[in-house]
C-alpha positions, 0 to 999 in steps of 0.5 A: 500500500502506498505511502504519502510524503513524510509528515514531519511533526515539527512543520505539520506537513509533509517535507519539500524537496528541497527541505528532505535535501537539506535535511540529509545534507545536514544528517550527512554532515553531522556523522562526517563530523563525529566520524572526525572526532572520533578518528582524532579521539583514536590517534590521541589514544595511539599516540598516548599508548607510543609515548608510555611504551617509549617512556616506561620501556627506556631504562634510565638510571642516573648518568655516570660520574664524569672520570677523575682528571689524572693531575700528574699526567696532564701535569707531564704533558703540559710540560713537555710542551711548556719545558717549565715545571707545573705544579702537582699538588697534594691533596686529601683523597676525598678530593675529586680533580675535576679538570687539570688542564692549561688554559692558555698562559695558565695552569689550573687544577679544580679540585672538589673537597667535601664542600664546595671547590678550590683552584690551584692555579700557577700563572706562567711568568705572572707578575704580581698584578695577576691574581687581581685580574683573576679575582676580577679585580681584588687586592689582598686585604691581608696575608697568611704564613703556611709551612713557611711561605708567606701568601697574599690573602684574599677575602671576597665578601659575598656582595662584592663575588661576580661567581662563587669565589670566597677566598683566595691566597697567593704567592710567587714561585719563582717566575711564575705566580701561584693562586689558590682560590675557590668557594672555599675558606682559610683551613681548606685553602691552606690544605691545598697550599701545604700540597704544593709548598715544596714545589713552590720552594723548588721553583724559588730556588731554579730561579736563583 
């Protein structure tokens, strides 16, 4: 039996053809939109899936510890190539040498002490002028008598530091010029001075 045009409640008529037309366009619309949403819904879920795989299946652990710097050696072969002696000091063995190594006309060994860290640094041919310029600028405010040598001493007040250096201590050594200086105080400093003191009294007496 045949059926006359749908009535739709909302006109109380039947639909016209161009209403039916713009009524399946809007139909096809809406399922091409969800469609969208649900495919965009799924490639966040894929992607959230591939990271969690990448981030739990990684091993991670903390990095190593970068290698201790060898003193005596990088000492040895910075003076093969200088033909002056550098200095090697002697510290306590809970102090880690971070970095031995000559930085142009200077030769600098950092050493990381149970707190915070020091700097033995030998300035080749440095007058007297050098450890101001490497303190940024600091004359001594005083001086301190360690196994025998006597040393410029160097204490940086905290609103004055452009870095972390607190104090510092230096001395001649025959041509050259030693300067210890770190975020440090007097007793760590004086240890690392005490390690070096028979190699500045040699370097004193070459030059004589």
């Amino acid at each position: 039996m045949a059926t006359g045009p749908r009535i739709v409640a909302e006109l109380g008529r039947p639909e016209t053809a161009e209403e039916t037309a713009d009524r399946k366009a809007a139909a096809s619309r809406a399922y091409r939109q969800s469609k969208t949403f649900r495919n965009l819904v799924a490639a966040l879920l894929v992607t959230m899936a591939v990271v969690a795989v990448v981030y739990f299946g990684v091993p991670r652990g903390s990095l190593p510890e970068p290698e201790e710097a060898d003193v005596a050696a990088a000492a040895q072969s910075a003076s093969a190539s200088l033909g002056r002696t550098l200095l090697v000091p002697s510290v306590p063995s809970d102090w880690r040498a971070n970095s031995a190594r000559l930085e142009g006309s200077m030769w600098r060994v950092i050493y990381a002490p149970p707190s915070g860290y020091v700097r033995v640094a030998q300035g080749i041919d440095a007058d007297a002028t050098w450890p101001a310029k490497v303190l940024g600028g600091f004359a001594p405010t005083g001086s301190v008598t360690i196994d025998s040598i006597v040393w410029d001493e160097y204490t940086i007040p905290a609103a004055a530091r452009t870095d972390t250096v607190s104090y510092a201590i230096s001395t001649k050594a025959g041509p050259d010029t030693v300067l210890i200086y770190g975020a440090t105080d007097a007793a760590t400093a004086a240890v690392a001075a005490t390690g070096v003191t028979s190699q500045i009294l040699t370097l004193r007496e070459e030059k004589q």
